[in-house]
KOLTI-158201 format. One record per residue (C-alpha): residue in three letters; residue number from 1; x, y, z. Coordinates in nm, 2 decimals. Example, Ala and Ser with C-alpha at 12.3 -4.5 7.8 and 13.67 -1.06 7.14 Angstrom:
('ALA'; 1; (1.23; -0.45; 0.78))
('SER'; 2; (1.37; -0.11; 0.71))
//
This chain:
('UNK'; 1; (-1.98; 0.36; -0.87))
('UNK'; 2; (-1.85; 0.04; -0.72))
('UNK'; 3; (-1.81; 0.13; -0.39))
('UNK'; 4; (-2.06; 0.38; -0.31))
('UNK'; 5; (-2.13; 0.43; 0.07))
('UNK'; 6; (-1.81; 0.19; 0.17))
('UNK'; 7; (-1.57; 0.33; 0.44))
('UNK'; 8; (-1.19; 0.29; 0.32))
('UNK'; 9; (-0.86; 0.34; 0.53))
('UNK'; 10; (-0.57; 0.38; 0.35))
('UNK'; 11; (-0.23; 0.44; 0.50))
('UNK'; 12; (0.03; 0.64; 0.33))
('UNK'; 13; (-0.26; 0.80; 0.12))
('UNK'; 14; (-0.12; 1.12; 0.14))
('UNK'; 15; (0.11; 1.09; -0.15))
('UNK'; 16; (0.24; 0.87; -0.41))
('UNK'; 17; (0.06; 0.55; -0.46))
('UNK'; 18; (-0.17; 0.62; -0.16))
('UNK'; 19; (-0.25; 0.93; -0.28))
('UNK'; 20; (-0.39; 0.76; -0.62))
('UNK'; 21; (-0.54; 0.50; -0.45))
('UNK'; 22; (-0.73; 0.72; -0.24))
('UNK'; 23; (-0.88; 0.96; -0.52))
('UNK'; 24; (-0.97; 0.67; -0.69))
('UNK'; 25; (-1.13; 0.49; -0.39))
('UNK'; 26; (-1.33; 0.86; -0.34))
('UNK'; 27; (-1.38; 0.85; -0.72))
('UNK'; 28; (-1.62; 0.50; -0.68))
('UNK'; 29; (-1.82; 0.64; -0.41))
('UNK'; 30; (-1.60; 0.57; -0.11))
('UNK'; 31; (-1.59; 0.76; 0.22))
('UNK'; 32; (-1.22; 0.76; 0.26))
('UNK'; 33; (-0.99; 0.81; 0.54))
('UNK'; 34; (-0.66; 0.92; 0.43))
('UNK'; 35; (-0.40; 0.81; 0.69))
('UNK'; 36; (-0.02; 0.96; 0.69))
('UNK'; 37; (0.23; 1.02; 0.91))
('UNK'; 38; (0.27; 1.35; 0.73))
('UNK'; 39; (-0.05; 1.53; 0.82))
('UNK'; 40; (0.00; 1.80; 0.59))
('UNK'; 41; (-0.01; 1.60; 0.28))
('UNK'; 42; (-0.30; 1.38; 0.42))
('UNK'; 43; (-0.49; 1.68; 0.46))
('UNK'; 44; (-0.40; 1.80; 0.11))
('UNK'; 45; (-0.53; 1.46; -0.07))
('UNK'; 46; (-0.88; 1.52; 0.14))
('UNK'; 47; (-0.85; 1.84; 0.07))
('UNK'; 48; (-0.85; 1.73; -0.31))
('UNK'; 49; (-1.08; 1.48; -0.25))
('UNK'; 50; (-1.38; 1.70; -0.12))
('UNK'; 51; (-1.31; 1.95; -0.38))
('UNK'; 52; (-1.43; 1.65; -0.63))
('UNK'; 53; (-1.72; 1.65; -0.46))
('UNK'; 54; (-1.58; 1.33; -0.25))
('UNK'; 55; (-1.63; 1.22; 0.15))
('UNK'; 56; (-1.28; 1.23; 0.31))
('UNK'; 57; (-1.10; 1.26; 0.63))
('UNK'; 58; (-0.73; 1.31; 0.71))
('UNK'; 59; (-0.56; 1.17; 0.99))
('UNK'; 60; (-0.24; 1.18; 1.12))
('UNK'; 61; (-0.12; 0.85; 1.18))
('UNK'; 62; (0.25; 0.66; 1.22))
('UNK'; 63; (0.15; 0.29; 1.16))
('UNK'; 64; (0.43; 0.20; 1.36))
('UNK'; 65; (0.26; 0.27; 1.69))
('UNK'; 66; (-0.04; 0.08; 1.82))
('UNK'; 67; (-0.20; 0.39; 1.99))
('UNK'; 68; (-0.17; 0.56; 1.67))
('UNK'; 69; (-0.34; 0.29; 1.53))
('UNK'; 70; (-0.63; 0.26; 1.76))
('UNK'; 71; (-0.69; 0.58; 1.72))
('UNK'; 72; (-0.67; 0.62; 1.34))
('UNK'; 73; (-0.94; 0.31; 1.36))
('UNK'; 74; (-1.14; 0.54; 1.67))
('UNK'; 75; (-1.15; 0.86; 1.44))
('UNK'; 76; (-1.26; 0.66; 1.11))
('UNK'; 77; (-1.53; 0.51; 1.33))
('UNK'; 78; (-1.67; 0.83; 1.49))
('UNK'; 79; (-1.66; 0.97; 1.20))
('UNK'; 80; (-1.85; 0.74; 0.96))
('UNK'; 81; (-1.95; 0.47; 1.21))
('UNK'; 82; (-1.75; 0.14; 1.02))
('UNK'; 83; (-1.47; 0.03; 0.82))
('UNK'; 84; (-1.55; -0.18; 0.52))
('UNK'; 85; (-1.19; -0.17; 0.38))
('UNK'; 86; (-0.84; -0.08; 0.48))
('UNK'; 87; (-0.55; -0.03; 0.23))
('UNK'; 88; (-0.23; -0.09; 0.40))
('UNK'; 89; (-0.04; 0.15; 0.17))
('UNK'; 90; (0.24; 0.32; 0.41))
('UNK'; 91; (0.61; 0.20; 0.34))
('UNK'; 92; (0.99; 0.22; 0.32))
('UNK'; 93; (1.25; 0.17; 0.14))
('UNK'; 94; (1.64; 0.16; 0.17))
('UNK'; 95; (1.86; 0.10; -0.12))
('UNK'; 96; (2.23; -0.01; 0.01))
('UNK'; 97; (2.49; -0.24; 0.02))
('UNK'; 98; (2.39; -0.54; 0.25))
('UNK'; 99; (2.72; -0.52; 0.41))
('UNK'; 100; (2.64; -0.16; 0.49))
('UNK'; 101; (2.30; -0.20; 0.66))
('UNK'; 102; (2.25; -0.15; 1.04))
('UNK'; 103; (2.03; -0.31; 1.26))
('UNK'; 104; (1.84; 0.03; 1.27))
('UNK'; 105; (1.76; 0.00; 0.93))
('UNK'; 106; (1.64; -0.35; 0.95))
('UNK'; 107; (1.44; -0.26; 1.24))
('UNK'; 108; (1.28; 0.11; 1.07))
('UNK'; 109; (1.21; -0.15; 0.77))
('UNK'; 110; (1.05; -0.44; 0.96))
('UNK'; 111; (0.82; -0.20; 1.15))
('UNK'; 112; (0.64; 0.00; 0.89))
('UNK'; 113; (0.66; -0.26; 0.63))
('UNK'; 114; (0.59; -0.61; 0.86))
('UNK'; 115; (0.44; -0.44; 1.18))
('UNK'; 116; (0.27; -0.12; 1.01))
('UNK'; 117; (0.03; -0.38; 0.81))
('UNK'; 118; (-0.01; -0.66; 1.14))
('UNK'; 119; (-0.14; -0.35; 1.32))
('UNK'; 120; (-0.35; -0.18; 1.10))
('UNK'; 121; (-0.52; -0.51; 0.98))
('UNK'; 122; (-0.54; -0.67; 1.34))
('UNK'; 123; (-0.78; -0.38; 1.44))
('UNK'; 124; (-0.92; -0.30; 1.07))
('UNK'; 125; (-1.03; -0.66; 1.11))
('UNK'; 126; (-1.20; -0.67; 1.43))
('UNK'; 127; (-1.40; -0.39; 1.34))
('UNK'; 128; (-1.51; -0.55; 1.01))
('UNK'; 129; (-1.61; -0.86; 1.20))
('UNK'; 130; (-1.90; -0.64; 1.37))
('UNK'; 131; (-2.07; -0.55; 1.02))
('UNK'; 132; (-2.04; -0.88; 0.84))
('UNK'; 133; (-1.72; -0.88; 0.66))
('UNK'; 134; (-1.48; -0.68; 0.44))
('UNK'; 135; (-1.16; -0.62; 0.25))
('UNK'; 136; (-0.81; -0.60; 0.31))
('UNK'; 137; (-0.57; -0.49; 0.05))
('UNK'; 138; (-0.18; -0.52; 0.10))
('UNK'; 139; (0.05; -0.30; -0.11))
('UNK'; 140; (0.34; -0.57; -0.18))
('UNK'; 141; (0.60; -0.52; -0.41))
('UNK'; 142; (0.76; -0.78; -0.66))
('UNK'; 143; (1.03; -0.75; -0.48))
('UNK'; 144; (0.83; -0.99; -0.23))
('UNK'; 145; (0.89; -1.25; -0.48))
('UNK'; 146; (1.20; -1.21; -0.65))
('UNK'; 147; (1.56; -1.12; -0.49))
('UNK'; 148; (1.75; -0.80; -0.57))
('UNK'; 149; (2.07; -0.66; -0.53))
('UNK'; 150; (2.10; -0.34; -0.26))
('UNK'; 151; (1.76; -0.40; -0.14))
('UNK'; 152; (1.79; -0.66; 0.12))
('UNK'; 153; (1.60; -0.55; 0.33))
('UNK'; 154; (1.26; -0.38; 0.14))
('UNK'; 155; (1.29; -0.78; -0.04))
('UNK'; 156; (1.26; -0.94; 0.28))
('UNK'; 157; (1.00; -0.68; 0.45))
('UNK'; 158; (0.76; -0.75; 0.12))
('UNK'; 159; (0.81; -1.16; 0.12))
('UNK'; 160; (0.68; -1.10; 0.53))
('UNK'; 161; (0.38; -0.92; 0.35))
('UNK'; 162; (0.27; -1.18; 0.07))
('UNK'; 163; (0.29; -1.45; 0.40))
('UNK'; 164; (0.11; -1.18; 0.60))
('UNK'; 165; (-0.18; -1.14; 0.32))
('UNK'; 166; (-0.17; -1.58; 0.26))
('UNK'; 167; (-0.21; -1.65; 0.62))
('UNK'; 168; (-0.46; -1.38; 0.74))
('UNK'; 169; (-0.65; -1.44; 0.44))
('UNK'; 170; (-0.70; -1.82; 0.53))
('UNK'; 171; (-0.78; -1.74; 0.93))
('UNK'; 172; (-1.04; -1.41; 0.81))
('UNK'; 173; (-1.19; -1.59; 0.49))
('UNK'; 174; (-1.46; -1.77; 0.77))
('UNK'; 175; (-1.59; -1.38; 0.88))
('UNK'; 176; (-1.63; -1.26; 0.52))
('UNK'; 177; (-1.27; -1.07; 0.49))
('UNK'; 178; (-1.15; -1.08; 0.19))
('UNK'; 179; (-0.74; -1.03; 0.22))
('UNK'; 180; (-0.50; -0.98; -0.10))
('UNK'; 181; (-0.15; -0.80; -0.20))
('UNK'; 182; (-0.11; -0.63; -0.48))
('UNK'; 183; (0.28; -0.63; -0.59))
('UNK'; 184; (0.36; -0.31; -0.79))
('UNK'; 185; (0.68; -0.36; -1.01))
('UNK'; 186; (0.88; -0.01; -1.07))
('UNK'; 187; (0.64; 0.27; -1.04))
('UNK'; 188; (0.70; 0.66; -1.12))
('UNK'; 189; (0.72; 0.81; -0.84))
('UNK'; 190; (0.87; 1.03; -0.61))
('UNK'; 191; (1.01; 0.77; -0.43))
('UNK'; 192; (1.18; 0.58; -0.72))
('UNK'; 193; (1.32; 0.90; -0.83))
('UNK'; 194; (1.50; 0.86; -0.48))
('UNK'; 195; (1.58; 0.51; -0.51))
('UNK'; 196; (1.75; 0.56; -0.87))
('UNK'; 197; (2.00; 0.81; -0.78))
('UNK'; 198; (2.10; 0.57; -0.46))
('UNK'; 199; (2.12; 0.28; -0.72))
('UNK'; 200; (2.29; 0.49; -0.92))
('UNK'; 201; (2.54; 0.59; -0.72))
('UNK'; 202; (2.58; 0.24; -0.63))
('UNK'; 203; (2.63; 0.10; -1.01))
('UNK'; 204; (2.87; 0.42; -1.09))
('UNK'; 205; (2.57; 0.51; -1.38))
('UNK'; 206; (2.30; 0.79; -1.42))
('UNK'; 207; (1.95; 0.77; -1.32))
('UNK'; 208; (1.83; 0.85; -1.67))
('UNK'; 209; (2.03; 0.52; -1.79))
('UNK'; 210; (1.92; 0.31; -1.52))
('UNK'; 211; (1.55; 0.41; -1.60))
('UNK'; 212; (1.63; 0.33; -1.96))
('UNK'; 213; (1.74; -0.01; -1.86))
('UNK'; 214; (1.45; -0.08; -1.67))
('UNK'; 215; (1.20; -0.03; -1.97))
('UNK'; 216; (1.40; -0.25; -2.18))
('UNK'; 217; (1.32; -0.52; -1.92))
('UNK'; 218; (0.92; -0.45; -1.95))
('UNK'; 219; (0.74; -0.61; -2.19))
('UNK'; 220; (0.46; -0.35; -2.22))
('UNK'; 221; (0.73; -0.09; -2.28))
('UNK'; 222; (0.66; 0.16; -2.02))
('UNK'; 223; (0.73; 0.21; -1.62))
('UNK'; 224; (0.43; 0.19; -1.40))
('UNK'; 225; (0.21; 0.47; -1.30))
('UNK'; 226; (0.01; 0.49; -0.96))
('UNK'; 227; (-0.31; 0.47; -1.10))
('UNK'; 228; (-0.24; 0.14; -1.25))
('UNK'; 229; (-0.17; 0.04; -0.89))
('UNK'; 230; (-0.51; 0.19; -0.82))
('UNK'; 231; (-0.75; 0.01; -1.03))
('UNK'; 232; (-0.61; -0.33; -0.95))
('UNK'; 233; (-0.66; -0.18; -0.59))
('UNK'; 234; (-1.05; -0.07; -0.65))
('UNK'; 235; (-1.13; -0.42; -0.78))
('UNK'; 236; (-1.01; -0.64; -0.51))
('UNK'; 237; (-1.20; -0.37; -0.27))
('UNK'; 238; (-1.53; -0.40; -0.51))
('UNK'; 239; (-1.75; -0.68; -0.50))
('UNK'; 240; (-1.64; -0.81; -0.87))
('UNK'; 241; (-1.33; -1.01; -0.63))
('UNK'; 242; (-1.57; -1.14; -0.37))
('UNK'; 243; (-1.45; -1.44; -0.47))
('UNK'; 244; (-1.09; -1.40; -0.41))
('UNK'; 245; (-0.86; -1.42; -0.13))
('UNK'; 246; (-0.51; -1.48; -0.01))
('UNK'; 247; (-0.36; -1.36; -0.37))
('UNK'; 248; (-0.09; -1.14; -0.49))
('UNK'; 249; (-0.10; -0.98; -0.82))
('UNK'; 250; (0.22; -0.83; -1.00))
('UNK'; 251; (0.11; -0.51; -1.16))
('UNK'; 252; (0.44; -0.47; -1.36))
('UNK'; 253; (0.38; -0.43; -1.72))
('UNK'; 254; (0.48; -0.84; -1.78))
('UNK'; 255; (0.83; -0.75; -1.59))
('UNK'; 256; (0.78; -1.08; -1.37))
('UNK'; 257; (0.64; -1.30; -1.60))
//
């Protein structure tokens, strides 16, 4: 177990992605604290989690709020007196027509995509500089290095993170805080199931063909699944990356090569 005894936060772990991460985080020995704005499905990962024999507690948290924030970090503490790593999982996405898009969408974007991750690292860290150090993880996207059409603004919100991870990453490195992104590329989930119907309906196509075209543009023939995201995720939070910092990996089957 490579991460027996830590203490890991992850946000959105209530499903999807999270969810995955979470499990597998519990799976090396972590005590994790599985943050979501939807308390039911935080409690049910937990839930799954202790049934495995795992350490887990769910919290009900909207990563857009500094008070929920604080107290996320308060609860984790009380309950298992540190934090050793935070996974800032929780995110959006709108698929649209740039023309289309209001300032309320760019705003609902910016705050749990940008502001979400400045929050829950900006306390995460200060915590971690009481025990000697530790390890940020950023869910980014490829989309924070490439351009696509209809999603303006999830593009722009995951560039804001890859500068996020760069710069906290060269400011934390001096306290022992490791900070690094990892950038999925298209992942089966519940949420791209959502996204490719909008896209869809947007290209005048089906879903089915869409999902078709995307695997033709993979070299390793097949879409994402969450645990890949996952294990790329338990080595930057193990000490086999103690060395590394400020990065962000593509975990896209060669898509972005």
């Amino acid at each position: 177990m490579r991460l027996k005894g830590k203490i890991a936060i992850v946000t959105g772990g209530g499903s999807g992605i999270g969810k995955s991460i979470s499990m597998a985080l519990a799976k090396e020995g972590a005590k994790v604290v599985v943050a979501d704005v939807d308390e039911k499905s935080a409690k049910n990962t937990a839930t799954e989690i202790r049934d495995l024999q795992g350490e887990a507690l769910a919290v009900r948290a909207d990563v857009t709020s500094e008070e929920d924030v604080k107290m996320m970090l308060k609860e984790s503490i009380d309950k298992y007196s540190g934090i050793d790593v935070i996974v800032n999982n929780a995110g959006i996405a709108h698929m649209g027509r740039f023309l289309d898009f209001t300032e309320a969408d760019f705003n609902r974007t910016m705050n749990v995509n940008v502001k979400g991750m400045f929050l829950c690292s900006k306390y995460a860290a200060a915590e971690m500089l009481k025990h000697g150090g530790g390890k940020i993880v950023n869910i980014a996207s490829v989309a924070g290095k490439s351009g696509f059409p209809y999603e303006t603004l999830y593009c722009a919100s995951k560039w804001a993170v890859i500068g996020l991870t760069k710069s906290m990453a060269a400011e934390l490195a001096q306290f022992k805080i490791n900070v690094n992104a990892v950038c999925p590329g298209i992942i089966e989930t519940d949420l791209l199931s959502r996204l490719l119907r909008k896209e869809a309906e947007l290209k005048h196509t089906t879903p089915d063909k869409l999902q078709q075209e995307f695997k033709k543009l993979i070299p390793l023939g097949r879409l994402g699944r969450p645990d890949d995201i996952a294990k790329m995720v338990i080595f930057l939070c193990s000490e086999d990356a103690d060395f590394i910092t400020g990065q962000a990996y593509n975990v896209d089957g060669g898509e972005r090569l």
